[in-house]
DSSP file (Angstrom, degrees, kcal/mol; ACC not computed):
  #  RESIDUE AA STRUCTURE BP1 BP2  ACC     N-H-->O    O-->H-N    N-H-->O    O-->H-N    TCO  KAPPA ALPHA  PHI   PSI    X-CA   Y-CA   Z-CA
    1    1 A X     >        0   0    0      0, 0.0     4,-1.5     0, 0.0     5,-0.2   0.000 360.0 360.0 360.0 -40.2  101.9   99.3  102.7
    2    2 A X  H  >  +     0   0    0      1,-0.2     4,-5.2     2,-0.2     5,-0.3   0.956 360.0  44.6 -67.5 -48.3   98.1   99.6  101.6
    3    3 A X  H  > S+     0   0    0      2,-0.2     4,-1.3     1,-0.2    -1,-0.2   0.840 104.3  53.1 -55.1 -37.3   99.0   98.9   98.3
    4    4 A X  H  > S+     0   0    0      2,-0.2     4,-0.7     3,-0.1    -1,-0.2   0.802 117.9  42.9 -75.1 -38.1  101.1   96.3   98.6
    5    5 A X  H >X S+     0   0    0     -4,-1.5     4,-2.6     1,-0.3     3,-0.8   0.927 110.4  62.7 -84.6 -45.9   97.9   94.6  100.9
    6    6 A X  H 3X S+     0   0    0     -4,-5.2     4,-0.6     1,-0.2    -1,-0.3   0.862 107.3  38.1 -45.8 -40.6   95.5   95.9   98.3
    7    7 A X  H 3< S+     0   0    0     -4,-1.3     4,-0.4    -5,-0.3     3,-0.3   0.784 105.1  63.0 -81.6 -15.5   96.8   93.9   95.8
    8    8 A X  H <X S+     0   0    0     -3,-0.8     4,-0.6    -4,-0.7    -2,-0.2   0.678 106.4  50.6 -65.8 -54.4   97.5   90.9   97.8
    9    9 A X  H  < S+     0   0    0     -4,-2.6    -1,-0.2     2,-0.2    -2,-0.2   0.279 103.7  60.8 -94.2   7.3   93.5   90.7   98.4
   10   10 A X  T  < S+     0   0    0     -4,-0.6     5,-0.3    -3,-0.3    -2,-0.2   0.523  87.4  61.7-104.4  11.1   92.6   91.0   95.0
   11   11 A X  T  4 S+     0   0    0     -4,-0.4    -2,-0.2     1,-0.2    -3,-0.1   0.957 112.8  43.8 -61.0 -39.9   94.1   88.3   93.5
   12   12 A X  S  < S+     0   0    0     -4,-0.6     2,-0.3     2,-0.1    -1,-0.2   0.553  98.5  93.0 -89.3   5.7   91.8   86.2   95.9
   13   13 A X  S    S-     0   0    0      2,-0.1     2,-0.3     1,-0.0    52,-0.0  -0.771  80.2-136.4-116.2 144.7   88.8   88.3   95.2
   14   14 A X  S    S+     0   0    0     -2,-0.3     2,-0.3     2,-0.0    -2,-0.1  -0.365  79.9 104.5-110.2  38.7   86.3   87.4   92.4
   15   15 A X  S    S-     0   0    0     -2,-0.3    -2,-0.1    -5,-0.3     0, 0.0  -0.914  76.3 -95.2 -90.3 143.9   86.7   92.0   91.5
   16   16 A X    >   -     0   0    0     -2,-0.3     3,-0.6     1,-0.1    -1,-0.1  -0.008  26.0-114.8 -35.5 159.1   88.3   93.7   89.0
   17   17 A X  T 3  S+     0   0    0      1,-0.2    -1,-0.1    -6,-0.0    -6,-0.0   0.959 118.6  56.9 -58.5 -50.7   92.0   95.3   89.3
   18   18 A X  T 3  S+     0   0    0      2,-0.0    -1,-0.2     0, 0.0     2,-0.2   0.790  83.6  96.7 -81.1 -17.5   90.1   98.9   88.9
   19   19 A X    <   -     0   0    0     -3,-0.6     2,-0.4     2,-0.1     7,-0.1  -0.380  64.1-165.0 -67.1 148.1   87.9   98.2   92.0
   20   20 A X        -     0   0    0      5,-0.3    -2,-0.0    -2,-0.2    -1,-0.0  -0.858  31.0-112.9-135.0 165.0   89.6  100.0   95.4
   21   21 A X  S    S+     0   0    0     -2,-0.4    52,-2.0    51,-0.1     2,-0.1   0.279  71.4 120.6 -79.8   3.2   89.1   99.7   98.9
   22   22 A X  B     -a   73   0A   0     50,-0.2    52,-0.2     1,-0.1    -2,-0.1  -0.400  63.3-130.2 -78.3 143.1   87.6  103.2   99.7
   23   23 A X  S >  S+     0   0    0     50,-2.1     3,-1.4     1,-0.2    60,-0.2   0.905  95.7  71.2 -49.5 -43.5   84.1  103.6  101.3
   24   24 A X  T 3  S+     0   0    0      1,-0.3     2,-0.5    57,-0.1    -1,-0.2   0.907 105.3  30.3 -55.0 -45.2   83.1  106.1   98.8
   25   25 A X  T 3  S+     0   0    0      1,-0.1     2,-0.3    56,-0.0    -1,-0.3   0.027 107.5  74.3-112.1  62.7   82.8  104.1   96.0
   26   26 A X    <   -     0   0    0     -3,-1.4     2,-0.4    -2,-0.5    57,-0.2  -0.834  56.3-152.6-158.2 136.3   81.8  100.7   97.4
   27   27 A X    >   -     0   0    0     -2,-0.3     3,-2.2     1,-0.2     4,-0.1  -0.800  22.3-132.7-118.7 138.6   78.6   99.4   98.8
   28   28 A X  G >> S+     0   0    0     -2,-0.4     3,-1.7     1,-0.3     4,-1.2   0.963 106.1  74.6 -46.3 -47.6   78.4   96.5  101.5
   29   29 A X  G 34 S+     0   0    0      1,-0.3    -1,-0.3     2,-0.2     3,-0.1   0.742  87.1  54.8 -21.4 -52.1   75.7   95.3   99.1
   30   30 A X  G <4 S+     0   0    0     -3,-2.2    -1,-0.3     1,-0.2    -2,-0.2   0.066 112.2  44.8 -65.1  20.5   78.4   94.2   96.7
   31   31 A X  T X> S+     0   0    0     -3,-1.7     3,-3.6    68,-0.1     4,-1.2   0.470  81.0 125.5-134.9 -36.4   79.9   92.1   99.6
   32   32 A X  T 3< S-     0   0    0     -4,-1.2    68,-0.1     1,-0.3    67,-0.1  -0.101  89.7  -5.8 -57.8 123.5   76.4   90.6  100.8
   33   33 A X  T 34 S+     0   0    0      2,-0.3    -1,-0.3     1,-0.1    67,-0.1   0.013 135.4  61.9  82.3  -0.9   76.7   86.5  100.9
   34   34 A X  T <4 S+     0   0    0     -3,-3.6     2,-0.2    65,-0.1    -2,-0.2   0.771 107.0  21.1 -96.7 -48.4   80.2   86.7   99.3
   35   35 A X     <  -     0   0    0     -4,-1.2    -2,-0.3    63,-0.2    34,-0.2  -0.676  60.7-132.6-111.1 177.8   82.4   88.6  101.8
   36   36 A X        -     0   0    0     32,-2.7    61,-0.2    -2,-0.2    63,-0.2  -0.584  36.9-134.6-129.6 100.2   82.4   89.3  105.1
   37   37 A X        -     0   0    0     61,-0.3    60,-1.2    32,-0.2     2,-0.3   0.036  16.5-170.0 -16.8  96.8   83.3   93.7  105.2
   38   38 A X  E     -bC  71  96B   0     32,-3.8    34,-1.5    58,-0.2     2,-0.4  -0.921  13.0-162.3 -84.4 150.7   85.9   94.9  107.8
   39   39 A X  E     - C   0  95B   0     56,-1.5    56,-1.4    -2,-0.3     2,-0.8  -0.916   8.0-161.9-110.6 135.4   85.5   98.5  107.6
   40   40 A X  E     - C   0  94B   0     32,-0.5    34,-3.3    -2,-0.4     2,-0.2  -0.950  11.5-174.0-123.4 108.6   88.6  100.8  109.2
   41   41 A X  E     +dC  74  93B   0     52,-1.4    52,-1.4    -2,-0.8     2,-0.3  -0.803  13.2 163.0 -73.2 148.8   87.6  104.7  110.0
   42   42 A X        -     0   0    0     32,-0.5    35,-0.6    -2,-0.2     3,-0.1  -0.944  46.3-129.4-150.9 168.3   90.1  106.9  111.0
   43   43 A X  S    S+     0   0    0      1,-0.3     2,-0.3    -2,-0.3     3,-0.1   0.434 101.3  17.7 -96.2  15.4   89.3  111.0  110.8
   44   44 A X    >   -     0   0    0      1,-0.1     3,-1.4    30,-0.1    -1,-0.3  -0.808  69.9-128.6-172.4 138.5   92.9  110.7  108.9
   45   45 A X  T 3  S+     0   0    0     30,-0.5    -1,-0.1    -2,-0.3    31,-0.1   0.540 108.2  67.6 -62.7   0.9   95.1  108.4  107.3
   46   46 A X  T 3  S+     0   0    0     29,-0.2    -1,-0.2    -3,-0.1     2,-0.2   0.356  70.7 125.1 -84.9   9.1   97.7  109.7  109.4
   47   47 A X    <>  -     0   0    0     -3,-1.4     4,-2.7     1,-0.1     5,-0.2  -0.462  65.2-132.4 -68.6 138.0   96.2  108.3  112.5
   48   48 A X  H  > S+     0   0    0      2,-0.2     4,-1.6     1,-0.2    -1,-0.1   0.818 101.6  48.8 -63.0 -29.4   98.5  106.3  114.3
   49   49 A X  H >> S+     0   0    0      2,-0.2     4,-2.1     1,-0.1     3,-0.7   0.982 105.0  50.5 -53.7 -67.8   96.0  103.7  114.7
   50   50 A X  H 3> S+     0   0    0      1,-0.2     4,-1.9    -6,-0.2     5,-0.3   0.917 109.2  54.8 -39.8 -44.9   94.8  103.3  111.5
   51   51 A X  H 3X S+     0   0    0     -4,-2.7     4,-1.8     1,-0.2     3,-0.3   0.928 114.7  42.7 -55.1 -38.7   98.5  103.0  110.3
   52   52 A X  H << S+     0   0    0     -4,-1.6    -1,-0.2    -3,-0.7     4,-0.2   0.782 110.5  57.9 -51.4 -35.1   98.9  100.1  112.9
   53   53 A X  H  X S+     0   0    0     -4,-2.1     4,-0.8     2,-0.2     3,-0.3   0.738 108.0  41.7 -72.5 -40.0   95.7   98.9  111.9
   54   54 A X  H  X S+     0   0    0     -4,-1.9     4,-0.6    -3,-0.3     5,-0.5   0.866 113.0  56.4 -81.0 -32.0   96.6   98.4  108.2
   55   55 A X  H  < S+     0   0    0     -4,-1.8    -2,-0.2    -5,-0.3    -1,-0.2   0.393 106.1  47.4 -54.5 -11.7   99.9   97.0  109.2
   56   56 A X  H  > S+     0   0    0     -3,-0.3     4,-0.7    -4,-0.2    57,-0.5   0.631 110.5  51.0 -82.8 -49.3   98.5   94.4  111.3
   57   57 A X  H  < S+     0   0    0     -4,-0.8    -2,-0.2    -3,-0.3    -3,-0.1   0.298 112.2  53.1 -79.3  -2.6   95.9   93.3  108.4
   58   58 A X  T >< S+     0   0    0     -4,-0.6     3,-0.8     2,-0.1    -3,-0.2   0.575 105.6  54.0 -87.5 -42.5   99.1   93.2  106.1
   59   59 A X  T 34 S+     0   0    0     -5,-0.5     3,-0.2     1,-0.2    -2,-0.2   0.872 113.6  40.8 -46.6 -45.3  100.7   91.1  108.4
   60   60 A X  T >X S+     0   0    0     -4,-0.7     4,-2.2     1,-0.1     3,-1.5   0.009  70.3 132.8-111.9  19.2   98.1   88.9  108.3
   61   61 A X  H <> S+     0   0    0     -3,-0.8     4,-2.4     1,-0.3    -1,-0.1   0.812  75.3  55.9 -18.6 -63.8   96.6   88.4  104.4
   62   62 A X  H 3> S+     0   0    0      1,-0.3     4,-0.7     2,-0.2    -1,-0.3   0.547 105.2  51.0 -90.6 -11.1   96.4   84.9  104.1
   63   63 A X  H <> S+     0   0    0     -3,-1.5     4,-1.7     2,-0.2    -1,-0.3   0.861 113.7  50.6 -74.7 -37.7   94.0   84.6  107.3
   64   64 A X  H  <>S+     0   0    0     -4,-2.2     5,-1.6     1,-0.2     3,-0.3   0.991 113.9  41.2 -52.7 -68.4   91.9   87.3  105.6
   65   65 A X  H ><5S+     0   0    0     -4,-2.4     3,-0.9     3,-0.2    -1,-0.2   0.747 110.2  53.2 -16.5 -54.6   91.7   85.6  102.5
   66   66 A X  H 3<5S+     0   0    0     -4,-0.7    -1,-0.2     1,-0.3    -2,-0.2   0.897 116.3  43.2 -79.8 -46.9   91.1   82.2  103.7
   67   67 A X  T 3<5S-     0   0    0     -4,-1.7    -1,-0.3    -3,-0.3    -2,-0.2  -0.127 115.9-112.4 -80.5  37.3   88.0   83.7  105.9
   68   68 A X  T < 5 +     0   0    0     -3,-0.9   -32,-2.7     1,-0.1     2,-0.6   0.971  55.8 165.8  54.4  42.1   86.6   86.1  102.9
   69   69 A X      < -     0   0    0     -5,-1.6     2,-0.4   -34,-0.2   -32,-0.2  -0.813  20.9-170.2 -97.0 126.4   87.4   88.9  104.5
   70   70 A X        -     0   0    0     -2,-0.6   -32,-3.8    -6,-0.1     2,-0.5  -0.905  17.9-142.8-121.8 135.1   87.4   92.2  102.1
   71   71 A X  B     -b   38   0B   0     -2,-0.4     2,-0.3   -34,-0.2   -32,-0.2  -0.743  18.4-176.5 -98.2 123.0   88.9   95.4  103.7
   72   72 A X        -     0   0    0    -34,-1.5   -32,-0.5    -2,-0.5   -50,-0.2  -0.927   6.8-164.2-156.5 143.1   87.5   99.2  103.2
   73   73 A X  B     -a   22   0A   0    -52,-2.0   -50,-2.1    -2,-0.3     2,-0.3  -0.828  10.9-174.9-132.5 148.4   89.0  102.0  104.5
   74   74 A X  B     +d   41   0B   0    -34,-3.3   -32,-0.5    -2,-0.2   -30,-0.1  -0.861  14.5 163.4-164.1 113.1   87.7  105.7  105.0
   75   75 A X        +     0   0    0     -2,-0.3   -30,-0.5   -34,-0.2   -29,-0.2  -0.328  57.6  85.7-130.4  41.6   89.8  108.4  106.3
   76   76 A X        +     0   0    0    -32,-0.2     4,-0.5   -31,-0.1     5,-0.2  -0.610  36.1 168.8-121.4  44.6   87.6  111.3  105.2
   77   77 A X  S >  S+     0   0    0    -35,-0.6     3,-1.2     1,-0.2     4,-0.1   0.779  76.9  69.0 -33.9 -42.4   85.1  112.1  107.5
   78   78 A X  T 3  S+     0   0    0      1,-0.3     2,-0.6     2,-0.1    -1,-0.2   0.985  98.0  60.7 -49.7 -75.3   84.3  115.6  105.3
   79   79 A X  T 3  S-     0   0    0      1,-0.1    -1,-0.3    -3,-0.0    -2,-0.2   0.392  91.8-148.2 -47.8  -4.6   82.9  113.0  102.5
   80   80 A X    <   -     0   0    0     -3,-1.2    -1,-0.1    -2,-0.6     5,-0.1   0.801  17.8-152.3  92.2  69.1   80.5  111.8  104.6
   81   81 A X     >  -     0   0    0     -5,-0.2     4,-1.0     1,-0.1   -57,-0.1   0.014  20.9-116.4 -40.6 166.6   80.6  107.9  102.9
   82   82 A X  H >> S+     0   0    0      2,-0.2     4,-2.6   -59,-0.1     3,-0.6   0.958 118.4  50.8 -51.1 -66.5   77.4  105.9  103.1
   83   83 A X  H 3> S+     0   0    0      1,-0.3     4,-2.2     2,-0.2     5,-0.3   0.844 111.2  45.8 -73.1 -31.9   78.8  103.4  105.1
   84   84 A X  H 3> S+     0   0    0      2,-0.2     4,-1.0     1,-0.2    -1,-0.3   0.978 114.3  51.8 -80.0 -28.0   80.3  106.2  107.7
   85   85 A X  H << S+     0   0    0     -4,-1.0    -2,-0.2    -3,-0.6    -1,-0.2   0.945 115.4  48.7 -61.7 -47.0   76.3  108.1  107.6
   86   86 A X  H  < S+     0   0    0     -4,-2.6    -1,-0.2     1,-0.2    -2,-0.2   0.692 120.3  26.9 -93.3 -22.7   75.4  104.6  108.4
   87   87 A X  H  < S-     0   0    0     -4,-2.2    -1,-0.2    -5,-0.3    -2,-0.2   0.284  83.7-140.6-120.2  10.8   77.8  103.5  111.5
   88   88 A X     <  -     0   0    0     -4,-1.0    -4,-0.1    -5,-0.3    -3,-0.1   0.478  20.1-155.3  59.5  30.1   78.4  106.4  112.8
   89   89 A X        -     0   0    0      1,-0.1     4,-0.1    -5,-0.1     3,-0.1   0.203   9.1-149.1 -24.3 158.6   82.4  105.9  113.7
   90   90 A X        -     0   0    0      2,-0.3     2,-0.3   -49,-0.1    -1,-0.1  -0.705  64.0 -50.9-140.0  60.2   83.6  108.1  116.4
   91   91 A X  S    S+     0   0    0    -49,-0.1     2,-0.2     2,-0.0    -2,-0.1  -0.931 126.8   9.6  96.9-125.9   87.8  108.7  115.2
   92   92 A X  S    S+     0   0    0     -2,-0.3     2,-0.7    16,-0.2    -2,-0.3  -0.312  77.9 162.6 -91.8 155.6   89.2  105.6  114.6
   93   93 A X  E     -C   41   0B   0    -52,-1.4   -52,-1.4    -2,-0.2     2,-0.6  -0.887  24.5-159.3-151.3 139.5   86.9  102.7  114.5
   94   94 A X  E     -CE  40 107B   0     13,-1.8    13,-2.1    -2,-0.7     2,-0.6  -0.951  23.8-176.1-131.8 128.3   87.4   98.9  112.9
   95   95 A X  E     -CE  39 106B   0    -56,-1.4   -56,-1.5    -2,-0.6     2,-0.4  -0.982  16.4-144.4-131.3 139.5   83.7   97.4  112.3
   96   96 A X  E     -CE  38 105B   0      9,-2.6     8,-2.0    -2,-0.6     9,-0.8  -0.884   8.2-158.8 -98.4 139.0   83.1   93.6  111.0
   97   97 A X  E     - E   0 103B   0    -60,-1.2     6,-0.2    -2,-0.4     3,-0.1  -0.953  19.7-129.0-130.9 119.8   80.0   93.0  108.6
   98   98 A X    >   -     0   0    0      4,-1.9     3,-1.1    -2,-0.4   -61,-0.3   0.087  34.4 -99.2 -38.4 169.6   78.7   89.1  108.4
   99   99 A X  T 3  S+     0   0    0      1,-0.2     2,-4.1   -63,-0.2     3,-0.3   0.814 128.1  64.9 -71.1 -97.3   78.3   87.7  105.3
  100  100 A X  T 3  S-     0   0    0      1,-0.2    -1,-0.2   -68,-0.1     3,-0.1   0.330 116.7-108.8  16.3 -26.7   74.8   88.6  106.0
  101  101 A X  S <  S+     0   0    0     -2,-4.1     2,-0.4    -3,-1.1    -1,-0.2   0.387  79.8 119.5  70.4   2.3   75.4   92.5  106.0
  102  102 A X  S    S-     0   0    0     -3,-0.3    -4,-1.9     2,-0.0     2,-0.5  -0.771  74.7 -94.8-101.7 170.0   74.8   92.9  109.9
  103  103 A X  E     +E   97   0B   0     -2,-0.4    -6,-0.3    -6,-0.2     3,-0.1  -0.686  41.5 175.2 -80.4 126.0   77.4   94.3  112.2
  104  104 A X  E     +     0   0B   0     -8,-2.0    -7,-0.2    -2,-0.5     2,-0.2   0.721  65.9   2.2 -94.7 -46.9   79.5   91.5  114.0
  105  105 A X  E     -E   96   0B   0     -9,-0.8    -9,-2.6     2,-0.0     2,-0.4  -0.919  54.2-162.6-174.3 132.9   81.9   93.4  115.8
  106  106 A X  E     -E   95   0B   0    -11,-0.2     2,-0.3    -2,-0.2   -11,-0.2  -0.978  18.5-172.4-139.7 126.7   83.0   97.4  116.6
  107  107 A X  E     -E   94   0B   0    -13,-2.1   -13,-1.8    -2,-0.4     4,-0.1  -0.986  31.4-160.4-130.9 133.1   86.4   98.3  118.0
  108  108 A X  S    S+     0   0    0     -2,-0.3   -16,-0.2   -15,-0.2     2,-0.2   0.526  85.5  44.4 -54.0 -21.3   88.0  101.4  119.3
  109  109 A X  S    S-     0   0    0    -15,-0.1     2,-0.2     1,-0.1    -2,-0.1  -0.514  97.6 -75.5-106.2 168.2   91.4   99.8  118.7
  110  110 A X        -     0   0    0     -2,-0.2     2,-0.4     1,-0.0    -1,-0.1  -0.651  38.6-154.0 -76.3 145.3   93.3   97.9  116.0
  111  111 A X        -     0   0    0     -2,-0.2     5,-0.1   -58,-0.2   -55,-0.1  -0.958   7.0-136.3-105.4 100.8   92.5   94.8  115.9
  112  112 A X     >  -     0   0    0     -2,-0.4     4,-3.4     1,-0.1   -55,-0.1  -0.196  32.2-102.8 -79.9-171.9   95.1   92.2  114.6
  113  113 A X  H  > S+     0   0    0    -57,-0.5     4,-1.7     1,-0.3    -1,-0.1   0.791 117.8  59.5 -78.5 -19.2   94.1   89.1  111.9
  114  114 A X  H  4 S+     0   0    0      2,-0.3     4,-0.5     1,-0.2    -1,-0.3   0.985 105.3  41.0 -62.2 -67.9   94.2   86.7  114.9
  115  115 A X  H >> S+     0   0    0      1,-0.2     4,-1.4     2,-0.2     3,-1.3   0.918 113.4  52.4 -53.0 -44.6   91.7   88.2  117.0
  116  116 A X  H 3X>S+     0   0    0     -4,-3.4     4,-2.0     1,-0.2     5,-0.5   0.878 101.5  64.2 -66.7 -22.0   89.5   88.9  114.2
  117  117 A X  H 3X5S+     0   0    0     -4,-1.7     4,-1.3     1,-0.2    -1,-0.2   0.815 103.8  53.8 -59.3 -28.6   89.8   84.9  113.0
  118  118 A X  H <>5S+     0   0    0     -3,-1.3     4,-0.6    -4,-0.5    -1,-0.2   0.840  99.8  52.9-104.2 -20.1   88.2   84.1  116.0
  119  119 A X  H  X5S+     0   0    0     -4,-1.4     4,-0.6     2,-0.2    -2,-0.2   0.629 112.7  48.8 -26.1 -34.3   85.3   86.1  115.9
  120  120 A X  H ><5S+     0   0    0     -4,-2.0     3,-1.1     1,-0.2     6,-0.2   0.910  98.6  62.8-107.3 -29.8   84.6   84.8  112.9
  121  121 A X  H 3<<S+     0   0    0     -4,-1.3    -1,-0.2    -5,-0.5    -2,-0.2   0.552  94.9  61.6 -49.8  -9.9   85.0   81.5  113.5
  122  122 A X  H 3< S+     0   0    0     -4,-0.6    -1,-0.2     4,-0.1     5,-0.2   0.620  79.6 106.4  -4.1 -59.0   82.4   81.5  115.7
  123  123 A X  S <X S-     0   0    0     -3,-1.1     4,-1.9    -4,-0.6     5,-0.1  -0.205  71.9-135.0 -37.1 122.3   80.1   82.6  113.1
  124  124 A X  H  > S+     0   0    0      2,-0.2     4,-1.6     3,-0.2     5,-0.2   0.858 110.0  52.7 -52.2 -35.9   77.6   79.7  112.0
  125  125 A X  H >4 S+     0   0    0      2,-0.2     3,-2.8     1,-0.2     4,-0.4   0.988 113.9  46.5 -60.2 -59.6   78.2   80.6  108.2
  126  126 A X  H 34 S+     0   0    0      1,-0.3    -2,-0.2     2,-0.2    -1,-0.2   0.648 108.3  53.8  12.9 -88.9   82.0   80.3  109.1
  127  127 A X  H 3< S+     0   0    0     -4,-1.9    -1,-0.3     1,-0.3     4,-0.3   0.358 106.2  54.9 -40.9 -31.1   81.3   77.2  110.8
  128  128 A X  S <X S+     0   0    0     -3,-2.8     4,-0.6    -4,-1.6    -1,-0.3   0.252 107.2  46.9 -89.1  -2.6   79.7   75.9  107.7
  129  129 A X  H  > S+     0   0    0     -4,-0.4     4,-1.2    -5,-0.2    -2,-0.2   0.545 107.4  52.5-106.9  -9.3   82.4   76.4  105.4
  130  130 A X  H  4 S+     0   0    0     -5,-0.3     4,-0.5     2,-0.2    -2,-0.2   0.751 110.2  48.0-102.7   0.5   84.7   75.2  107.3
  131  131 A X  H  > S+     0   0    0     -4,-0.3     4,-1.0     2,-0.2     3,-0.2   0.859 120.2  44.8 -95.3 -28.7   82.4   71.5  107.8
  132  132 A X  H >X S+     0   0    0     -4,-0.6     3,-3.5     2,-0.2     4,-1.1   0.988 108.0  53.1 -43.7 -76.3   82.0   71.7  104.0
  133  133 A X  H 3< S+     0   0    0     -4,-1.2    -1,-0.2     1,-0.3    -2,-0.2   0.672 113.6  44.0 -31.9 -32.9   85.7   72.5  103.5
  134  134 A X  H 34 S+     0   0    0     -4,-0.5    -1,-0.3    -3,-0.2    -2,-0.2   0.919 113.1  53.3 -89.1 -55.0   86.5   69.2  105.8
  135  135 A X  H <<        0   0    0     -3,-3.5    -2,-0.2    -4,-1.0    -3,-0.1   0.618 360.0 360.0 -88.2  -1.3   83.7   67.0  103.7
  136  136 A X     <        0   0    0     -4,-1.1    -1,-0.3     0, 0.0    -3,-0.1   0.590 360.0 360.0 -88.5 360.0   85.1   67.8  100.0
């Protein structure tokens, strides 16, 4: 299922094939004015959330895409990622990163592609791609 969504989001993504969706080796930095970061924690990829969680965001690709959205997941607590030292997750956790690099949004729950579409459409950057998008 991850795989199938991993690959899905890097055709549309301006990364190499060899880059992966794990916390450890990826820094919001690389994201900053380009994407906008959902993060999923779980203290296992066997959480029943997280499994829901990617299955919902699989469901839902082409909304990701369309809004930049780039997905990392960390289901290691023991590795202590950057990104988990730095937002502190509590179990499962689903966090949104702005283009911008600030925190947008934290949920205890899955979140499907829907809800998140309107959270970021809200967003002024958003808003400004999508009145470009309209005047080309």
């Amino acid at each position: 299922m991850l795989r199938s969504f991993a690959a899905i989001l890097f055709l549309a993504m301006p990364v190499s094939a060899q880059d992966t969706f794990s916390a450890s080796e990826v820094s919001i930095e690389d994201y900053l004015w380009t994407h906008r970061p959902v993060i999923i924690f779980a203290d296992s990829p066997a959480d029943p959330r997280f499994i829901e969680q990617m299955r919902l965001l699989d469901a839902g690709v082409e909304d990701l895409i369309d809004r930049h959205v780039v997905v990392i997941t960390d289901t290691d607590p023991a590795a202590a990622s950057d990104l988990r030292q730095s937002l502190r997750p509590r179990g499962f956790s689903l966090v949104l990163i702005g283009k911008d690099g600030r925190v947008k949004l934290r949920k205890p729950l899955p979140w499907d592609t829907r809800e998140l579409g309107r959270v970021i459409d809200k967003m002024p950057m958003r808003q400004q791609e999508l009145k470009s998008r309209r005047t080309n």
